[in-house]
C-alpha positions in Angstrom: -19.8 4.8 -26.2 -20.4 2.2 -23.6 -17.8 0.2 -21.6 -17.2 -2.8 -20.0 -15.0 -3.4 -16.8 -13.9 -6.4 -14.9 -11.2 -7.6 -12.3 -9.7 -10.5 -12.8 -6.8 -11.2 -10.6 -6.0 -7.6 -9.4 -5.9 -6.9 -13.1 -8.7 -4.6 -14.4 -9.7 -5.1 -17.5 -11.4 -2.0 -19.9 -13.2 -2.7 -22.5 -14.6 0.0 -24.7 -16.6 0.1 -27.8 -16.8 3.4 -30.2 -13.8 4.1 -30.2 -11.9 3.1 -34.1 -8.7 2.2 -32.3 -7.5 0.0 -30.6 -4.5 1.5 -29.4 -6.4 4.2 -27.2 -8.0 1.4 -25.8 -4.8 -0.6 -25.2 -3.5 2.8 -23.9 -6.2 2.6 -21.7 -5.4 -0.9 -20.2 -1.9 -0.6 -19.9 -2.3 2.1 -17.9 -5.0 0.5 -15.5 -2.8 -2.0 -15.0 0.4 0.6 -14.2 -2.4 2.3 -11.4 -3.0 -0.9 -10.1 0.7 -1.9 -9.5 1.6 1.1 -8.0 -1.2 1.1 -5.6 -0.5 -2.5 -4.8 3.0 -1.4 -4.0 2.2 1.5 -2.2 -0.2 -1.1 -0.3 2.8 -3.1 0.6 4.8 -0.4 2.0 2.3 0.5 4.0 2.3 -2.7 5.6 6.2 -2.9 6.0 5.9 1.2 7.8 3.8 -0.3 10.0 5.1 -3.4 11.4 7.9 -1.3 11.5 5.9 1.4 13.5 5.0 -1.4 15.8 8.1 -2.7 16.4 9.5 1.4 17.4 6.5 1.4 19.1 7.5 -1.6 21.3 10.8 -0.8 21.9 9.9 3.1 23.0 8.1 1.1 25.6 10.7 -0.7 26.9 13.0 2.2 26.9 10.1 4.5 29.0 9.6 1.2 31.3 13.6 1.5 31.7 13.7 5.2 32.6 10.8 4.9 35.2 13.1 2.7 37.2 15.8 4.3 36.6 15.3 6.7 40.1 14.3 3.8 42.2 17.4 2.0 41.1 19.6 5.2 42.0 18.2 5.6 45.2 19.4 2.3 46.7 
């Protein structure tokens, strides 16, 4: 059996020969192509957590920079 892959598009494309159907082939594909959108939508999640991180990240700052005044402030 030999095969034949390609990308095209973030679609990945299987081709196989020796096998006498062609639904285990499109079996095949079609679930390549569910792999790839769930990692490409686990991929943009993981963007959105972490400009969300970021932005907690940011305003934990701000909150710390708060508190450290906070005595100085009390003592006048």
């Amino acid at each position: 059996m030999s095969q034949n892959i390609s990308i095209e598009s973030g679609t990945c494309y299987v081709i196989m020969f020796g096998f006498g159907s062609d639904s285990i082939v499109s079996a095949f594909v079609q679930t390549q192509n569910n792999v790839y959108e769930i990692l490409s939508d686990v991929n943009s999640r993981q963007d959105i957590m972490d400009e969300r991180i970021a932005n907690l990240e940011g305003r934990l700052n701000t909150v710390q920079i708060s508190l450290d005044v906070l005595p100085d402030l009390l003592y006048r």
